[in-house]
Residue, then its C-alpha position, 0 to 999 in steps of 0.5 A: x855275323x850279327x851285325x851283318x844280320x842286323x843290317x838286314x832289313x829282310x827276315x829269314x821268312x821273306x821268301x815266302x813273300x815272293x812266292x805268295x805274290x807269284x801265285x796271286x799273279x799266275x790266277x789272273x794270268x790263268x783266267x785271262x789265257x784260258x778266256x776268250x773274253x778280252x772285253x774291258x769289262x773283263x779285264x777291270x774284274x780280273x785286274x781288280x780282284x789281283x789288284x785288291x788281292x795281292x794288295x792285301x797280301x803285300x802289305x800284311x806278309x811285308x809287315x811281318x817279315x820286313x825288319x826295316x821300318x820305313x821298307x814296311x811303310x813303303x810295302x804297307x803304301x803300295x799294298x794300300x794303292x794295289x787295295x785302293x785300284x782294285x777295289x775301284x776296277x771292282x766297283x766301276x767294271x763297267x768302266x770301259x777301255x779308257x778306265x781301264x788303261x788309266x787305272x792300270x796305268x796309275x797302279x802300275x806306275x805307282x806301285x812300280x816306283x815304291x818297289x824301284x825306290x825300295x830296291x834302290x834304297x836297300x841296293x847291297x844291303x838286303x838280299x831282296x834288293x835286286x827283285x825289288x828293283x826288277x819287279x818295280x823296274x818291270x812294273x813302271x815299264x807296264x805303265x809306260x806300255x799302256x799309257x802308249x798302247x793303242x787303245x784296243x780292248x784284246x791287246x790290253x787284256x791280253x798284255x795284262x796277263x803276260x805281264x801277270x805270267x812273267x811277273x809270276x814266273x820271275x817271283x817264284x825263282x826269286x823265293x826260291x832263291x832266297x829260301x835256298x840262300x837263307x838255308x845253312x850249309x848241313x856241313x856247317x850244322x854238322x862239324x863238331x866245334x872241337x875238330x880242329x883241336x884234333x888235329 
């Protein structure tokens, strides 16, 4: 059991992790539905404060709660691209449309890799593999939808924010599952070591 654990390279507080992210994500998501302002301006900002935001909090919760060191490396680059995207969106939202497709593109391209390369690395070694491995799946396949779309301002915006919806909804039962799977059994707490001499 003790080297199963420390083969791990997710601490037992990983679950939270996922949890912080969804509800980074549903913020924006919210902003953007209940908004009738889908202007490029509008989306730099929205996008830039999740970007920074969440780029922040994966890189500080995923150094405390990851035990593999180069899985921290990888976590701490992508939260530094998600601070670098937003933190541009920020400083240039008056960009206009074709900033904002190219930004989100290239975050969306390069932190959906380090996640997929992060799932694929730990695949049946960790029990985050495969969330990594949807959400950085999920996230590439966000570029590849906007470096195709159309340019149109209402379409990007709003994809921004169902991609933020079902990125938060995914991220939530994915701590929940974690935080359940990481629970031990009451029973198992509860039998006392000698029963089986008992009987």
């Amino acid at each position: 059991m003790a080297n199963a654990q420390a083969s791990h390279s997710v601490g037992t507080r990983y679950w939270s992790v996922p949890i912080v992210r969804a509800a980074l994500a549903f913020v924006p998501a919210a902003a953007i539905t209940f908004n009738a302002n889908h202007s490029a301006q509008f989306g730099l900002v929205v996008f830039g404060a999740f970007a920074l935001v969440s780029g922040v909090a994966v890189g500080l919760l995923s150094r405390r709660t990851l035990t593999d060191a180069r899985e921290r490396s990888l976590f701490l680059l992508q939260g530094v691209v998600g601070m670098a995207a937003g933190a541009l969106a920020l400083a240039f939202n008056a960009g206009g449309l074709g900033f904002f497709l190219y930004l989100v593109t290239v975050w969306a391209a390069v932190t959906g890799f380090l996640e997929l390369y992060s799932g694929i690395r730990a695949r049946r070694r960790d029990p985050g593999d495969r969330d990594w491995l949807v959400v950085g799946a999920f996230t590439a396949v966000l570029a590849l939808v906007f470096l195709l779309l159309p340019p149109n301002p209402v379409v990007s915006v709003g994809l921004l924010g169902a991609y933020l919806v079902m990125l938060g909804v995914y991220l939530v039962i994915a701590g929940l599952s974690l935080k359940w799977a990481s629970t031990p059994d009451p029973r198992t707490l509860t039998a006392s070591p000698n029963d089986s001499d008992t009987l």
